[in-house]
N, C-alpha and C positions, 0 to 999 in steps of 0.2 A: 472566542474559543474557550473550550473549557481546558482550565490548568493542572483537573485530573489525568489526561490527556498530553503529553509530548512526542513530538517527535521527532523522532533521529534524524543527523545526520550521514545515512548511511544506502543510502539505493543501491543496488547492483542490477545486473542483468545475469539470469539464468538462462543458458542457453540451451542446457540439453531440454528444459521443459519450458522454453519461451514463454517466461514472465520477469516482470520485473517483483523486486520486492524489497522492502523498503521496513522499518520497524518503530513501533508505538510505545513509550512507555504508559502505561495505564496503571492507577495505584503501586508501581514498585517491579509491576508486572512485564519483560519486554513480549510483545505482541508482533507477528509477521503477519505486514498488510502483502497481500500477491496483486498482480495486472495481468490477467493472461492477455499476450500481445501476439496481435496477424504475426503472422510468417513471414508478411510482404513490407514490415515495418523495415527501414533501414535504420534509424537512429532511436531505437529505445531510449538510451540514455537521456536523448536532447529532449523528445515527446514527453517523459517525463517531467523535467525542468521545464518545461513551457506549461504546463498544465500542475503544475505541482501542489500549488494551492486549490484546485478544485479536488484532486486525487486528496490531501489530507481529510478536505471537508467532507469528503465523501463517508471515508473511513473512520472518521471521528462517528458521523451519527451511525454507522452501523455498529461500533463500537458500543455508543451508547445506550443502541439498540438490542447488543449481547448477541450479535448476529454471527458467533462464530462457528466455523468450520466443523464438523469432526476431529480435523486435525489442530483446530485450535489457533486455525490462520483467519483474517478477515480478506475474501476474496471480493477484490474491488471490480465495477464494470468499467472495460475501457473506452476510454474518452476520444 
């Protein structure tokens, strides 16, 4: 894992725009990773924590990749 790269311990679930989102420190910088997650998901929360480490690695190389947003978010595909 690159150690330019941390990340938070802080997930939440947004429910008025059903995503989860979750935050990267990147050189000093905090970064908002997003999940847009099905409608038909029951437990965000849990799906996240079970998949957690693939969601990081994900976001890490888009990261790395400078793959962000307009808004400045890195929008992950869900798992």
């Amino acid at each position: 894992m690159n150690q330019a790269v941390l990340f938070n311990d802080d997930i939440h679930y947004d429910v008025a725009l059903s995503r989860l989102v979750f935050t990267a420190m990147v050189s000093g910088m905090i970064v908002p990773c997003v999940i847009a997650v099905p409608a038909t998901l029951e437990e965000p929360l849990v799906h996240f924590r079970n998949h957690q480490f693939d969601y990081e690695m994900q976001a890490e190389e888009l990261i790395e990749d400078e793959s962000y947003s307009a808004s400045g978010e890195i929008e992950l595909t869900f798992l």
